[in-house]
C-alpha angles and dihedrals in degrees: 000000000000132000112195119195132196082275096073093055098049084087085057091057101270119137106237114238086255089065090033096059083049094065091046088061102053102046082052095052094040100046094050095043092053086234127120133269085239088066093069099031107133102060093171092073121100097229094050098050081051094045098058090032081064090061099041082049095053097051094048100200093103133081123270112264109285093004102143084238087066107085099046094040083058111040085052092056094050095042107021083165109086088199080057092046090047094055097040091051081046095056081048099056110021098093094034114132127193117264137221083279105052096044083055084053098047090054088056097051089047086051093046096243085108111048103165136028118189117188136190086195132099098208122106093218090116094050096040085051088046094054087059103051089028096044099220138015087249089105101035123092119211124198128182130150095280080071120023102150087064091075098050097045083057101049087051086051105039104237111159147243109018136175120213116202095192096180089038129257115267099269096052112130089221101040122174125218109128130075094256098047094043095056097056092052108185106287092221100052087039088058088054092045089055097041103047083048080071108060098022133072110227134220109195115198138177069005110151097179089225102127109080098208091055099050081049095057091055087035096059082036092070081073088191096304101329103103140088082021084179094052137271110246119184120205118200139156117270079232104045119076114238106245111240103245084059090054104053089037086069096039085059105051090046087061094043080051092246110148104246136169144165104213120192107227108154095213146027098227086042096059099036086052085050088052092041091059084056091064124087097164099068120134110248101235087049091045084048097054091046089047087055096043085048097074103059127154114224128210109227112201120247098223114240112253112269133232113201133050131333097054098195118050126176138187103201130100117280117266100208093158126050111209116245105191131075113183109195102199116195103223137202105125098096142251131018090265085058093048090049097044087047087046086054102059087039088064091041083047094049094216088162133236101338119040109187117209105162152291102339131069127234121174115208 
């Protein structure tokens, strides 16, 4: 089984919950504070996520920064209409289209390496990836809050594969955004989560660990020491912390001897491309999709001019040491493999700064 969180669709488009709560933030700030949302525009920049976390920590009625109380706390406080919170979640997802990995994904679950796929998500990017290695939705189950019961009549059944939206898809009619609504997570799909926890290994994946109900469920799934026979294995980014209750969700699996790990892996289509080259049993058509959806071109944001200090903001890698050699090569021997290979014996030779070859010029 698989567990998706808001990380493996930032590649589709969708803002993550950490730049989310950022935006929260700022219509809250700015809207408080009678200034315009121009005026913390860049909310990438150091000096504007402190300037508006002054204010949040003056007031003292918000979580403290990546508690996993923070983004619906939040989310309630900008859009306290749930009419509001479904269209904004709707502007967010409506144009979202499946990635490299979850096209990956969607070829294991039509292959039946993947059997389940729960998702705290409201895009549509799995099944919309599914349609296209499976043909149609004909063998897909899908399962929200709207129809629990659904998930857990499958898995009893063993129809495969099936997706499971734990929080609801946009357009739910009970969707759950907010800290009320996320702690009672539905009873029934709750149940499907836990039990299939129980007889399934799990991958979890863009997974923050943030909704309570959710981190219950897998807790109560370790069933002292029966669950994830086949392993839980938690994906997050080198850069990002590990939120406790993950932590201690995985601690506690390792001294109940359940095999547990949290495993660095900096992006979602990264680490399904890395799973796709261990398979030799894949069928051709679907090889040769994934072949095509490999190559992508990605837009990268330019970021919006600033106004405040510093002046002069970059994106690019550090640079702390200048380089101080320049080494000219006279080349006439071939191809690049030759030149290296030349350039090669030149450094083992030590002939010092210039090695001279032949007619040509390459500069290292």
């Amino acid at each position: 089984m698989w567990m998706l969180g808001a990380g493996t669709s930032s590649a589709s488009g969708i803002p993550t919950a950490y730049h989310l709560i950022w935006q929260f933030k700022r219509r809250l700030y700015c809207a408080a504070e009678r200034v315009s949302l121009k005026s913390c525009e860049d909310l990438s920049s150091p000096s504007t996520q402190a300037r508006l976390q002054r204010y949040f920590d003056r007031l003292g009625r918000y979580p403290k920064p990546d508690s996993p109380e923070e983004y619906a706390a939040y989310f309630e406080a900008a859009y306290p209409d749930s009419g509001d919170r479904r269209t904004i979640i709707e502007q967010y997802v409506r144009d979202a289209t499946p990635s490299f990995g979850h096209t990956v994904l969607a070829a294991l679950l039509s292959i039946g390496k993947a059997r389940i796929v729960w998702t705290t998500n409201f895009d549509k990017v799995v099944e919309d990836a599914s349609i296209k290695a499976l043909g149609s939705t004909g063998r897909l189950v899908m399962a929200s809050l709207d129809n629990a019961q659904v998930a857990l009549q499958a898995i009893n059944a063993g129809r495969w594969p099936i997706v499971g939206k734990l929080h609801g898809d946009f357009q739910s009619r009970r969707l759950k955004n907010t800290s009320d609504e996320l702690r009672s997570q539905d009873a029934e799909l709750r149940r499907a989560l836990v039990d299939s926890c129980r007889r399934f290994g799990l991958v979890v994946v863009g997974y923050s660990g943030r909704d309570e109900s959710v981190m219950r469920a897998l807790t109560e799934a370790l069933d002292s020491g029966h669950g994830f026979p086949a392993g839980l294995f938690w994906f997050h980014r080198p850069d990002s912390p590990v939120l406790p209750p993950v932590q201690e969700l995985i601690a506690n699996a390792q001294k109940l001897s359940i095999q547990a790990e949290l495993i660095e892996a900096y992006t979602f289509d990264e680490l399904m491309g890395d799973i796709v080259k261990q398979l030799d049993d894949l069928p051709q058509h679907l090889f040769a999709r994934l072949d095509q959806e490999r190559a992508r071109v990605t837009d990268v944001p330019i970021g919006t001019p600033g106004t405040s200090w510093p002046v002069i903001r970059t994106n690019a890698l550090p640079v702390p040491k200048w380089p101080n050699l320049c080494r000219m090569v006279n080349c006439t021997i071939g191809g690049t493999r030759e030149v290296r290979e030349a350039f090669g014996i030149g450094e083992r030779r030590r002939l010092g700064s210039e090695a001279k070859v032949g007619g040509s010029r390459i500069w290292a």
